[in-house]
DOPAVO-375583 format. One record per atom (N, C-alpha, C): x, y, z; chain; atom name. Coordinates in steps of 0.05 Angstrom, whole numbers, plus 5000, padded with zeros to 4 digits. Each point is the difference from the previous one (the first is absolute). Layout:
BEGIN
((X, Y, Z), A, CA),
...
% end
This chain:
BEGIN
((6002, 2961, 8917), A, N),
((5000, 5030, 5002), A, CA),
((5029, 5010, 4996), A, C),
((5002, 5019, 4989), A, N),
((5020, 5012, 4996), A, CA),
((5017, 5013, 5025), A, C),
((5033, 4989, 4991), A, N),
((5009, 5007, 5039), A, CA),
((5008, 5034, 4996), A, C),
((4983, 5016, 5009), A, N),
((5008, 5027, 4993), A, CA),
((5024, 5014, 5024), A, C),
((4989, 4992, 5022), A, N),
((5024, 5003, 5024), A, CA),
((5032, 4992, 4991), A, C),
((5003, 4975, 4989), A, N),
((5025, 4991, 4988), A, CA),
((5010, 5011, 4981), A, C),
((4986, 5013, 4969), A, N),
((5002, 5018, 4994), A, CA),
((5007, 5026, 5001), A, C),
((4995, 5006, 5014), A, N),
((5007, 5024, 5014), A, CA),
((5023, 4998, 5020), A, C),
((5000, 4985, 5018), A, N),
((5024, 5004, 5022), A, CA),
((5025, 4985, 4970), A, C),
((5007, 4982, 4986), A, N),
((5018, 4997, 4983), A, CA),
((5010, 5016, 4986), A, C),
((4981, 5022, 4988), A, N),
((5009, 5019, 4975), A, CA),
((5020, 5020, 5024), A, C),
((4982, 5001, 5030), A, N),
((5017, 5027, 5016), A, CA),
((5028, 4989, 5007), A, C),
((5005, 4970, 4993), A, N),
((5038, 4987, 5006), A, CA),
((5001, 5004, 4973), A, C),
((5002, 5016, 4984), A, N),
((5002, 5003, 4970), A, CA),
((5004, 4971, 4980), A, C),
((4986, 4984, 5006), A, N),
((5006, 4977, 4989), A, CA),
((4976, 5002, 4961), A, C),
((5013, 4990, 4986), A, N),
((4989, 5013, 4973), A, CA),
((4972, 4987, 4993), A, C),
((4975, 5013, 4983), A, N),
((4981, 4985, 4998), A, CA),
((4997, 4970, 4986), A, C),
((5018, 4993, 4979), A, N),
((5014, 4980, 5004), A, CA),
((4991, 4971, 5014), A, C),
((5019, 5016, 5024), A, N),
((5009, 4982, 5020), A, CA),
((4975, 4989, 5015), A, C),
((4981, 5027, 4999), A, N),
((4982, 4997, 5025), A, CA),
((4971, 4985, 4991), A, C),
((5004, 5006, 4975), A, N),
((4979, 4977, 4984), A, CA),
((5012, 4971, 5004), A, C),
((5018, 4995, 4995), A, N),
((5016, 4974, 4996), A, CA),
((4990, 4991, 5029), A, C),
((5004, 5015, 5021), A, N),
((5001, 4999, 5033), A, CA),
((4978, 4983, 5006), A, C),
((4979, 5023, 4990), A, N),
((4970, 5000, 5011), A, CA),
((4982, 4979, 4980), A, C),
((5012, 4984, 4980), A, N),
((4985, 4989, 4977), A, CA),
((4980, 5013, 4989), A, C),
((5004, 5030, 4996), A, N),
((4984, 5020, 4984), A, CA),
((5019, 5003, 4977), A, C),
((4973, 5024, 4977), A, N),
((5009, 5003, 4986), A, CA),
((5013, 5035, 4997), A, C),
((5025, 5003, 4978), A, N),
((5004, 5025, 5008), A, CA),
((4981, 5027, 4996), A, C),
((4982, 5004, 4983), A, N),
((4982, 5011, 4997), A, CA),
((4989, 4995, 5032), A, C),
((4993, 4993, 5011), A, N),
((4986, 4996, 5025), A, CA),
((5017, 5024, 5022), A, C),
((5019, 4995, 4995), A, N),
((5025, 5006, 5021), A, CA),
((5000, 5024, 4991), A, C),
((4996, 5011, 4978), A, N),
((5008, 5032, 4994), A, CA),
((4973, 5012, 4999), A, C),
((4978, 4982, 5002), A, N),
((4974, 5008, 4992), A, CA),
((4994, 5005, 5040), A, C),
((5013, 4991, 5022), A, N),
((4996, 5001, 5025), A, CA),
((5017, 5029, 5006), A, C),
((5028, 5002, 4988), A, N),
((5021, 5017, 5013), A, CA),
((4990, 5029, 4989), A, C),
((4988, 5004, 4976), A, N),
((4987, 5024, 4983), A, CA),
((4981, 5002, 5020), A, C),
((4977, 4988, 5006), A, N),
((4977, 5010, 5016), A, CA),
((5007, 5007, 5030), A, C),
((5018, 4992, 5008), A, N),
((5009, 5003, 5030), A, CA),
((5019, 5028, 5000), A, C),
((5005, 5005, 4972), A, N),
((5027, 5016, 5004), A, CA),
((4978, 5034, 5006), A, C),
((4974, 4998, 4976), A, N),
((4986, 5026, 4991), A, CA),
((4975, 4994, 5030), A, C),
((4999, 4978, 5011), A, N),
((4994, 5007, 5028), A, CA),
((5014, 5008, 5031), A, C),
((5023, 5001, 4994), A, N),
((5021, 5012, 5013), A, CA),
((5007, 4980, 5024), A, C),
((5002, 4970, 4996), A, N),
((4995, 4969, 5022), A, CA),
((5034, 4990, 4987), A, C),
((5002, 4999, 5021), A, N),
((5025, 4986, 4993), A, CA),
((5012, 4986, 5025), A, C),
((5012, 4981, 5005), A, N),
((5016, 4984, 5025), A, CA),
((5032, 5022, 5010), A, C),
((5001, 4998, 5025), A, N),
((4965, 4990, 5023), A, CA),
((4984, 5016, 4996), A, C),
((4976, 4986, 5011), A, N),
((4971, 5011, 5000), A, CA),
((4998, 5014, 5024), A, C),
((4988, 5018, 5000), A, N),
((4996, 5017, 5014), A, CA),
((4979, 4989, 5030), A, C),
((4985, 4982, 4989), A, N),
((4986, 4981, 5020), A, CA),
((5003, 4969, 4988), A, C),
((4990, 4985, 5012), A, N),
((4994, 4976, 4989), A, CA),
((4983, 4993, 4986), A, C),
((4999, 4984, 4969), A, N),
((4990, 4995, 4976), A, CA),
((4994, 4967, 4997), A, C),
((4987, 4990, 4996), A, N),
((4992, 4977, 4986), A, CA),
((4998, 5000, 4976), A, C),
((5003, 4977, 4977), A, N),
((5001, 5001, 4974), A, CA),
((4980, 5004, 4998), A, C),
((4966, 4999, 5008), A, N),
((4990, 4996, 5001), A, CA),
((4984, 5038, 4998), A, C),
((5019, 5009, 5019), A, N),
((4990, 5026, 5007), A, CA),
((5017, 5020, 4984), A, C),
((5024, 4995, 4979), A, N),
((5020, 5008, 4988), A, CA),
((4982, 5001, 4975), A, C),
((4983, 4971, 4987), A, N),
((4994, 5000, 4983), A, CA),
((4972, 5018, 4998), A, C),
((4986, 5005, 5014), A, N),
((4976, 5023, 5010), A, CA),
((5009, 5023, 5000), A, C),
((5027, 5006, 5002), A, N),
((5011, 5037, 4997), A, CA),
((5003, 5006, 4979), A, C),
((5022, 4973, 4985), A, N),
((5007, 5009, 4981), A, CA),
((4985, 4992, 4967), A, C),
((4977, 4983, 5003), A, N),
((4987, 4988, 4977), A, CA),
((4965, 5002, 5010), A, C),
((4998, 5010, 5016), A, N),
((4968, 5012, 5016), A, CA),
((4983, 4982, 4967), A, C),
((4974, 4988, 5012), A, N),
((4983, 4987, 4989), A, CA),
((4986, 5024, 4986), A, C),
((4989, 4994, 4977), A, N),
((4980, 5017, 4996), A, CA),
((4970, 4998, 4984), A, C),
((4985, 5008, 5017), A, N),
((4973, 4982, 5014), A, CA),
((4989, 5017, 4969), A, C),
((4987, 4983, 4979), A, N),
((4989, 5011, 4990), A, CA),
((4968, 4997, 5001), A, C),
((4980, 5019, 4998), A, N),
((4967, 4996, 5011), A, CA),
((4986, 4985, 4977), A, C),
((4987, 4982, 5014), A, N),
((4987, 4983, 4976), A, CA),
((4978, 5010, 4991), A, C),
((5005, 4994, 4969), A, N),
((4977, 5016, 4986), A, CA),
((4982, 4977, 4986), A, C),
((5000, 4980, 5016), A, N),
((4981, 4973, 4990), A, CA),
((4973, 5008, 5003), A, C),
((4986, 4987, 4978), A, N),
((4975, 4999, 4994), A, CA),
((4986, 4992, 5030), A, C),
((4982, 5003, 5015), A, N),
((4982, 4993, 5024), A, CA),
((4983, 4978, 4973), A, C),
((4988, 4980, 5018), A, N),
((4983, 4992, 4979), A, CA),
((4966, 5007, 5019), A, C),
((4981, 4997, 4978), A, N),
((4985, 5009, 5011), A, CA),
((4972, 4975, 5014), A, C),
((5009, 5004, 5027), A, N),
((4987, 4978, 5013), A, CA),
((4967, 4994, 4999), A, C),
((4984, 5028, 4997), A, N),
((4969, 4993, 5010), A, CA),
((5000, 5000, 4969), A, C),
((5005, 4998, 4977), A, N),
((4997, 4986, 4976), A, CA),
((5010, 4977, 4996), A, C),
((5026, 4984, 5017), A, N),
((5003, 4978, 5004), A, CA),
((4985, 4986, 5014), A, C),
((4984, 5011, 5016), A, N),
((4988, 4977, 5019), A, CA),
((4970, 4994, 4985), A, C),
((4984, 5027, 4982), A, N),
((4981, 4994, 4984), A, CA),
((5005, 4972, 4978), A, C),
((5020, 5004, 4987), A, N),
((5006, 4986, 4975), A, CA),
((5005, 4971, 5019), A, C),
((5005, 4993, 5020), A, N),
((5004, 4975, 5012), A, CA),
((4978, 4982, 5007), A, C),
((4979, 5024, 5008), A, N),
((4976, 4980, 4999), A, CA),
((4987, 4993, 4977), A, C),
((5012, 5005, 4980), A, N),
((4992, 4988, 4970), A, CA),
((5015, 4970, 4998), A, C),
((4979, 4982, 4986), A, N),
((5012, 4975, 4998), A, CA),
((5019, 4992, 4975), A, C),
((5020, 4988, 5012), A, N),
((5022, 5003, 4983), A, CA),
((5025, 5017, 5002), A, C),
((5000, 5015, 5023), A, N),
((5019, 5027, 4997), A, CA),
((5014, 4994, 5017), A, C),
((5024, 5000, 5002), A, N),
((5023, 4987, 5017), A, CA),
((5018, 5029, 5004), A, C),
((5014, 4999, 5020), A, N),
((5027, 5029, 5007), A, CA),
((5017, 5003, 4988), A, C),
((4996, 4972, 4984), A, N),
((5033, 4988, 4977), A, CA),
((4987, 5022, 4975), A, C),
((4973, 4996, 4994), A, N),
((4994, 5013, 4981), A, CA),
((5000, 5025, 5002), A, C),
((4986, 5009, 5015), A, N),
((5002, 5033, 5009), A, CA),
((5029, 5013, 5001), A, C),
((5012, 4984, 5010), A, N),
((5030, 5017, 4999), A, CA),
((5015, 5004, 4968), A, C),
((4993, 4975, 4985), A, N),
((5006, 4999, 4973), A, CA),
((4988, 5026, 4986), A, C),
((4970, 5003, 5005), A, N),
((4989, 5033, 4993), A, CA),
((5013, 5027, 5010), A, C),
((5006, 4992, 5030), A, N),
((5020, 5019, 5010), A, CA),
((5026, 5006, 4984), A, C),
((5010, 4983, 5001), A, N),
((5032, 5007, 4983), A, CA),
((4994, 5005, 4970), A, C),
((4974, 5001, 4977), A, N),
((4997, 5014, 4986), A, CA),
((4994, 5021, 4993), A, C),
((4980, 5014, 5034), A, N),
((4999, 5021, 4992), A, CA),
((5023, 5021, 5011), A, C),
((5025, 4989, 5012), A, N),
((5021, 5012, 5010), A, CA),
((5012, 5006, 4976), A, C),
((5007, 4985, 4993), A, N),
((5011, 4992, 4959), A, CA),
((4989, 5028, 4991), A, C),
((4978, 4997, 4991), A, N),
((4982, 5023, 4994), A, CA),
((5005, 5028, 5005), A, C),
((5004, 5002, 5030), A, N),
((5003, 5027, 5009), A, CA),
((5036, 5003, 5009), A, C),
((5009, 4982, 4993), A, N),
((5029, 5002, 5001), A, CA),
((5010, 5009, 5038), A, C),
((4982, 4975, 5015), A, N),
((5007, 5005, 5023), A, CA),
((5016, 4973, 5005), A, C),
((5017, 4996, 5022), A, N),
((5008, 4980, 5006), A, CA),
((4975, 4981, 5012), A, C),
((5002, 4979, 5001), A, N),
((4976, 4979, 5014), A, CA),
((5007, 4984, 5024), A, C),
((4990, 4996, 5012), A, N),
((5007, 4992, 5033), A, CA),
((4998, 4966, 4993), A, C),
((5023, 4980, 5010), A, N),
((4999, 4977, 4996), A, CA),
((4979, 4986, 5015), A, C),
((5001, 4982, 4987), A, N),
((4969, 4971, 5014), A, CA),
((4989, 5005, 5022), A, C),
((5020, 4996, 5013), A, N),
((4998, 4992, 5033), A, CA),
((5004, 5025, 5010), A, C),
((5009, 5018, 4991), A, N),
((4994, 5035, 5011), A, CA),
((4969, 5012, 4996), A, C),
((4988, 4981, 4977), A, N),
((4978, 5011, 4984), A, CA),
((4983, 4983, 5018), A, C),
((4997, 4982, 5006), A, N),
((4989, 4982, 5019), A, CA),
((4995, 5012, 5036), A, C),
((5028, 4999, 5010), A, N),
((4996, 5014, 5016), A, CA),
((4987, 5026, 5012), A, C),
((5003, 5025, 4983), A, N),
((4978, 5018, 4999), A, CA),
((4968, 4992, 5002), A, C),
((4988, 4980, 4981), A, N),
((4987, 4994, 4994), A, CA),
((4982, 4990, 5029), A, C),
((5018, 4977, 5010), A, N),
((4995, 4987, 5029), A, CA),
((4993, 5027, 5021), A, C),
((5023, 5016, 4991), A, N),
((4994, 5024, 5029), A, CA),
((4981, 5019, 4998), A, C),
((4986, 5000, 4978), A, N),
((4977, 5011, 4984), A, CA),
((4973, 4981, 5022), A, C),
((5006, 4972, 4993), A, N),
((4974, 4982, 5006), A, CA),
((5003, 5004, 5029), A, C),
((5025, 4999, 5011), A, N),
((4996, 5000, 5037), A, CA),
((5001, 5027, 5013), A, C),
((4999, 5029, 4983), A, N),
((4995, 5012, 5010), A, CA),
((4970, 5010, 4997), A, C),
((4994, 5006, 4984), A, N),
((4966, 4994, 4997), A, CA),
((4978, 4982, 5004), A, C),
((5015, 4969, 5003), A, N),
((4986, 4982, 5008), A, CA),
((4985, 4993, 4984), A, C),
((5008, 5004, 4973), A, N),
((4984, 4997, 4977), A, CA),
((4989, 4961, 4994), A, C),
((4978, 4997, 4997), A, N),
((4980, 4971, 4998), A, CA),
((4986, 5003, 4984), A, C),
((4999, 4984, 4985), A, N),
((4971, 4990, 4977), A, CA),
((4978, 4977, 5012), A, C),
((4981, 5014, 4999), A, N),
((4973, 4989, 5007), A, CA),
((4999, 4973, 4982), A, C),
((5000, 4973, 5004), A, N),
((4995, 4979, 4982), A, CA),
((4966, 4987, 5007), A, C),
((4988, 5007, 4984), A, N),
((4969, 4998, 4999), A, CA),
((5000, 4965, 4989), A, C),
((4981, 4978, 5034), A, N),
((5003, 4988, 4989), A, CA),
((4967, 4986, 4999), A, C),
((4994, 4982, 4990), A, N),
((4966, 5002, 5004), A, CA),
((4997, 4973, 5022), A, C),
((4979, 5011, 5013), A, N),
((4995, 4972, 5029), A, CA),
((4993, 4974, 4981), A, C),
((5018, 4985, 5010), A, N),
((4986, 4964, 4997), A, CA),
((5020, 4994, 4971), A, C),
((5015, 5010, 4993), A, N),
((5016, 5002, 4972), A, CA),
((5021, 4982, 5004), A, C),
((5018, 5014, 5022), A, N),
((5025, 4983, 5005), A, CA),
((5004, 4995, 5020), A, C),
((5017, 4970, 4994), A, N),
((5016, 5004, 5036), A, CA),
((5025, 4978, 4993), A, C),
((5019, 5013, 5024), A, N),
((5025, 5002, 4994), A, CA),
((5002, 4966, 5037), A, C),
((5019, 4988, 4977), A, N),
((5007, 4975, 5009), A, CA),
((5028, 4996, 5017), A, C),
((5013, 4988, 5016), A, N),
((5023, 5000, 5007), A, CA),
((5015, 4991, 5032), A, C),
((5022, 4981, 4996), A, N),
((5005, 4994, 5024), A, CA),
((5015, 5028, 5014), A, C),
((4990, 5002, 5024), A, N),
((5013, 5023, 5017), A, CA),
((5033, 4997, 5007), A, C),
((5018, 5016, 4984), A, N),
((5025, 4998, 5010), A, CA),
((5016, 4996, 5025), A, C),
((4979, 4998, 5030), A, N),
((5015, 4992, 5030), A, CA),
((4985, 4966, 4999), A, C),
((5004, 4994, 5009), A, N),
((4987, 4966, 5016), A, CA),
((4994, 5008, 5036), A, C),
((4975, 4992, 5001), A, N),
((4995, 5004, 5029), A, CA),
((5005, 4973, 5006), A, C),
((4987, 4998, 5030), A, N),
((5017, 4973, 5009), A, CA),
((4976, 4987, 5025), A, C),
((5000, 4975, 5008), A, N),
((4977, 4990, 5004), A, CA),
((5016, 4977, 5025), A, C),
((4986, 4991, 5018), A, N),
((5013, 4984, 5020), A, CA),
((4994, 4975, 5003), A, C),
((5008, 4983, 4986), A, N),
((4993, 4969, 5013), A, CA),
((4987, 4997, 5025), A, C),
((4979, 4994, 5012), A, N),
((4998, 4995, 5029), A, CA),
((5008, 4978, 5007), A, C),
((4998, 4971, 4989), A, N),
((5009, 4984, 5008), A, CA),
((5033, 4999, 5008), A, C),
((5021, 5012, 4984), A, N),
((5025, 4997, 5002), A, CA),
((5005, 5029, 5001), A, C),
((4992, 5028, 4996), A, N),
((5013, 5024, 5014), A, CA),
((5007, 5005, 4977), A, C),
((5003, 4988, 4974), A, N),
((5022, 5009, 4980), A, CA),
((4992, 5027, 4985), A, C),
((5009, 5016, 4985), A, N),
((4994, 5026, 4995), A, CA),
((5005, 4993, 4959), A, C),
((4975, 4993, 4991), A, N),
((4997, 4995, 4973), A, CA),
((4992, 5028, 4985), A, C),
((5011, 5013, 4983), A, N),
((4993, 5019, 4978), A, CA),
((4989, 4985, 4981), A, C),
((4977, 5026, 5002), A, N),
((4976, 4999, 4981), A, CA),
((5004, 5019, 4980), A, C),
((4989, 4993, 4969), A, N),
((4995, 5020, 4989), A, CA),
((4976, 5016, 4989), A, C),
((5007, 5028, 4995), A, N),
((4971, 5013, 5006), A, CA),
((4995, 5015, 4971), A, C),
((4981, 4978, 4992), A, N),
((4990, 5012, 4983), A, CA),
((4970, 5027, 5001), A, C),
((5002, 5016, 4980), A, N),
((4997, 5027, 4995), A, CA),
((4975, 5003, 4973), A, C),
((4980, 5001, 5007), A, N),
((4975, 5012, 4972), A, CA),
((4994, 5025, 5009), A, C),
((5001, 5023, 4977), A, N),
((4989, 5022, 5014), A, CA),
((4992, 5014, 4963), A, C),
((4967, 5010, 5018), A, N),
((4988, 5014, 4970), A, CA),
((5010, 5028, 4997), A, C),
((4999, 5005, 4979), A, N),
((5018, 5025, 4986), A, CA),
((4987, 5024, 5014), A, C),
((4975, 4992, 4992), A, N),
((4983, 5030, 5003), A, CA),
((4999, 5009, 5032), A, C),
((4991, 4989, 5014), A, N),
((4996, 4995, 5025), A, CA),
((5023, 4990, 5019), A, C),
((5019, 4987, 5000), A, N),
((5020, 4998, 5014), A, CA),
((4988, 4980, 5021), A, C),
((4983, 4984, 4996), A, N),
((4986, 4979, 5021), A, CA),
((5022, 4987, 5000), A, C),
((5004, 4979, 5009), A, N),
((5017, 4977, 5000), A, CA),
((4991, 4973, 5011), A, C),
((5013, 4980, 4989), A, N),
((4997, 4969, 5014), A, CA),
((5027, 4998, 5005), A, C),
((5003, 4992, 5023), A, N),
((5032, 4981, 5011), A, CA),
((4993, 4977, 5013), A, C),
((5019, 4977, 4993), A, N),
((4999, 4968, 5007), A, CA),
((5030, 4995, 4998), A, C),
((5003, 4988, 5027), A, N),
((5029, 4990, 5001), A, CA),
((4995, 4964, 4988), A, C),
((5024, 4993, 4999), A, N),
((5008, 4977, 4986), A, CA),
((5027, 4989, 5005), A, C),
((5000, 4968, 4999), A, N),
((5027, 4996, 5015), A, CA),
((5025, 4990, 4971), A, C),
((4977, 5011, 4975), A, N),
((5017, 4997, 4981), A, CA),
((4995, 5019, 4975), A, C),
((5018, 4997, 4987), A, N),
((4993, 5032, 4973), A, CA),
((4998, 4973, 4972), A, C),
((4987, 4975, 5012), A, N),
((5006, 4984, 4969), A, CA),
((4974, 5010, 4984), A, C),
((4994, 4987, 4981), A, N),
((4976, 5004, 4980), A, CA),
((4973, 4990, 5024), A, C),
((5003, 4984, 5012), A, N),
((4972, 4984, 5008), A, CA),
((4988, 5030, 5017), A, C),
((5016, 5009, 5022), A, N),
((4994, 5020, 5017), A, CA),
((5001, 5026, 4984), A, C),
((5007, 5009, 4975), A, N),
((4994, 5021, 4983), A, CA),
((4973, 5003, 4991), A, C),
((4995, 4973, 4982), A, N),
((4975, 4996, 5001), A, CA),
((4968, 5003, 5018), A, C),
((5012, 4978, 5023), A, N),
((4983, 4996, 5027), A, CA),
((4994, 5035, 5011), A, C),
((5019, 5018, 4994), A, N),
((5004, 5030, 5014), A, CA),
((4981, 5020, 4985), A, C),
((4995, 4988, 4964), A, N),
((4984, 5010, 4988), A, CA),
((4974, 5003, 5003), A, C),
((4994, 4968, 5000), A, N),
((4975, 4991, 5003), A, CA),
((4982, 5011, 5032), A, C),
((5016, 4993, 5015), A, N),
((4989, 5013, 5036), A, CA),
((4995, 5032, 4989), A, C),
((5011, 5015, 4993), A, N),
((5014, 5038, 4996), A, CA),
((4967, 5005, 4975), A, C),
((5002, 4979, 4978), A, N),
((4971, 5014, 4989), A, CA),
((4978, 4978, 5017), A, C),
((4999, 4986, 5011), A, N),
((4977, 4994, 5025), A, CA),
((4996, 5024, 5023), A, C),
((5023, 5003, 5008), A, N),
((4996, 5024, 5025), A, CA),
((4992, 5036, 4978), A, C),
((5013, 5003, 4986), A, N),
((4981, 5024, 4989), A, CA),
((4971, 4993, 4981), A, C),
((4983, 4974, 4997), A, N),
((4985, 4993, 4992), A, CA),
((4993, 5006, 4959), A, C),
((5028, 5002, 4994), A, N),
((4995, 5007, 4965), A, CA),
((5027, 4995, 4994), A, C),
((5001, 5015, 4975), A, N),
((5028, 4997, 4983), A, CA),
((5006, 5029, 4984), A, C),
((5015, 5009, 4992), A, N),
((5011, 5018, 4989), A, CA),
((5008, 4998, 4983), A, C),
((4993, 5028, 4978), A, N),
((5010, 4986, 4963), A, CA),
((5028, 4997, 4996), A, C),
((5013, 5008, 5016), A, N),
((5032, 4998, 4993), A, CA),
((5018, 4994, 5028), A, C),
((5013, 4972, 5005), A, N),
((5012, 4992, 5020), A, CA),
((5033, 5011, 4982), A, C),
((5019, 5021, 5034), A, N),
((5019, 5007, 4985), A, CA),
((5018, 4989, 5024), A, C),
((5024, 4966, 4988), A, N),
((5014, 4992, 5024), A, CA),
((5027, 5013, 4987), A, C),
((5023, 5003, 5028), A, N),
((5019, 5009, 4992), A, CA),
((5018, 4976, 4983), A, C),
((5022, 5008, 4990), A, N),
((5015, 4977, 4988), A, CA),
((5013, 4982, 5015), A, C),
((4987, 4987, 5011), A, N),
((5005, 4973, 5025), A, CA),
((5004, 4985, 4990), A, C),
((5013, 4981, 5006), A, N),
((5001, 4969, 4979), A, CA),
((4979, 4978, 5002), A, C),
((4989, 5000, 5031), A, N),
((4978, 4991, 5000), A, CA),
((4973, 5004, 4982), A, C),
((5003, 5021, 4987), A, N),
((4977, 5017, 4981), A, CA),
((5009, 5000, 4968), A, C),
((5021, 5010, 5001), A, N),
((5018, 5010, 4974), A, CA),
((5021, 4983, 4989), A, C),
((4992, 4980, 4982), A, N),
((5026, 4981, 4987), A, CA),
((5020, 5013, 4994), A, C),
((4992, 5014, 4978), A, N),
((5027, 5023, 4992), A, CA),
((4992, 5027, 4995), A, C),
((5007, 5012, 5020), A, N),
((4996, 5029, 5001), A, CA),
((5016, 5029, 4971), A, C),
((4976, 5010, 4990), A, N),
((5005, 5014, 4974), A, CA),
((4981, 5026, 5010), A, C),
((5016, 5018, 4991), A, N),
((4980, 5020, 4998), A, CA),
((4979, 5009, 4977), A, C),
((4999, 4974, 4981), A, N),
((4988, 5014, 4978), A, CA),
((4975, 4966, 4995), A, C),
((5018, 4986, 5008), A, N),
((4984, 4972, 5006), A, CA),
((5008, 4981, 5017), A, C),
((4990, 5006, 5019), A, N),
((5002, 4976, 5028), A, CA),
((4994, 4981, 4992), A, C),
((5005, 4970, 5010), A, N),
((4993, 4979, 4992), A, CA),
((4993, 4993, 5037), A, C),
((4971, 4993, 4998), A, N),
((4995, 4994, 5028), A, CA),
((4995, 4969, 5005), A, C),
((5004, 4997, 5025), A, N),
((4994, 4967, 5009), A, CA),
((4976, 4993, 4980), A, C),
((5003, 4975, 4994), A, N),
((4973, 4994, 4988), A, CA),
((4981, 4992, 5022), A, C),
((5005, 4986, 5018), A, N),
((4979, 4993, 5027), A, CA),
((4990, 5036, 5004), A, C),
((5017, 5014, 5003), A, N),
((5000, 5022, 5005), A, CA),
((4975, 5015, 4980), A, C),
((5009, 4999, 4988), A, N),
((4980, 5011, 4967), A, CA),
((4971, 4985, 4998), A, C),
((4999, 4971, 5005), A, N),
((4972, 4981, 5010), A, CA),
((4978, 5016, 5020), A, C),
((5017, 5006, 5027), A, N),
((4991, 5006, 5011), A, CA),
((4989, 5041, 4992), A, C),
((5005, 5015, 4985), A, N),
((4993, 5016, 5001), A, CA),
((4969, 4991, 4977), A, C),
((5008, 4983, 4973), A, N),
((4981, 4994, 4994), A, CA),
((4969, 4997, 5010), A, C),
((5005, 4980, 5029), A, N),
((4987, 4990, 5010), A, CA),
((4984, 5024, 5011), A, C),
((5013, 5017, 5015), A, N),
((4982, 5019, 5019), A, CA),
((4992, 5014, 4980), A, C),
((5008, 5010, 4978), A, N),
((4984, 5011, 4976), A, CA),
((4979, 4986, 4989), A, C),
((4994, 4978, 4995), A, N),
((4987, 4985, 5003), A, CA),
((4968, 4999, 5020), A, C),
((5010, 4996, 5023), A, N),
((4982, 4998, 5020), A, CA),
((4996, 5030, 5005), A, C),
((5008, 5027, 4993), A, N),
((4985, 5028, 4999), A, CA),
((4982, 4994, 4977), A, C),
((5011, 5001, 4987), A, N),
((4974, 5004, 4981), A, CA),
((4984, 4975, 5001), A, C),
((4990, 4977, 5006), A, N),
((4977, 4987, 5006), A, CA),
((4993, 4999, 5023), A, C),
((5015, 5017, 5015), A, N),
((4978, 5019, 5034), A, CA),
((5001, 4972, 5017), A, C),
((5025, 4991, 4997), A, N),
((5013, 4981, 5029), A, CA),
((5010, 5029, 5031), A, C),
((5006, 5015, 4978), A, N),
((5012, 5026, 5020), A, CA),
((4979, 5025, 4993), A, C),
% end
């Protein structure tokens, strides 16, 4: 920040601007560009009260707030175009800043364009209905806490893990703890989960677990092959009415 106080109390020991740049490691333009504006505001050392550079530079260089004339973007047409598949915020904003272009408005950056957007969804509370059909899907997965289980013989306190089936449509669920997340008890978790809901469902959806998912892709998963056997299998036994 510029030392405006020092500026000022130096020039009033008449010492030359010069000097007082040299002083202050400013430049002289700076120093005549401070003593001009202080002179046509009538401030000069001493001050009449006490000044901070801080409060020197607010009298004599006052901010000036200009009103933004940025584009608003328009949210309940953003939130339509989102439930379209394929349509991302990255994209919408890209349409945004064309049609600013267009109308020769300035355009509000990403994450300004985003943010509106968010305070759009949480102030309306805006939700898309996802229509899904009973017996279709169901969603696979170990539960992110570990509950925990007591030895009786020795007291000891062993974590379990809890695995998670739950159908799309309906929100039923199967849970089975397990004292391990390997393939055998992934499996074993499947097989009990379509025994206890008595069928199978056309589309098993597990998250990207490693137990499930060799190498996780969003365009092609490569899944366990034991993993993949076994979906065979219960497809299999649906359609020749084992389930």
């Amino acid at each position: 920040m510029t030392k405006y106080r020092e500026i000022l109390r130096l020039q009033s020991q008449g010492i030359s601007q010069r000097t007082i740049a040299i002083s202050l490691s400013c430049s002289r333009n700076t120093v005549s560009k401070v003593l001009k504006r202080a002179e046509e505001l009538n401030v000069s050392w001493p001050f009449k009260k006490p000044f901070t550079d801080g409060e020197l530079q607010e009298l004599l260089f006052p901010k000036i707030k200009i009103p933004s004339k940025r584009k608003r973007p328009d949210c309940e047409y953003i939130h339509k175009e989102m439930a379209k598949s394929g349509v991302t915020l990255s994209l919408l904003w890209h349409e945004y800043r064309e049609a600013c272009r267009l109308s020769k408005e300035p355009p509000l950056m990403y994450s300004q364009f985003c943010y509106y957007y968010q305070q759009y969804v949480k102030k309306t509370r805006a939700t898309m209905h996802v229509i899904r059909k009973p017996g279709e899907q169901l969603e696979v997965d170990w539960a992110g806490q570990t509950a925990s289980i007591i030895d009786r013989d020795t007291g000891e306190i062993i974590d379990a893990y809890v695995f998670v089936g739950v159908l799309a449509s309906s929100g039923y669920a199967y849970v089975e703890a397990f004292l391990s997340q390997n393939l055998e008890c992934w499996i074993t978790a499947h097989v009990n989960m379509y025994q206890f809901f008595g069928g199978v469902t056309r589309i098993l959806i597990p998250d990207n677990l490693k137990t499930g998912v060799d190498k996780a892709s969003w365009y092609t998963p490569v899944i366990n092959k034991t993993y993949h056997e076994l979906a065979l299998t219960l497809r299999n036994s649906c359609y020749s009415g084992t389930y």
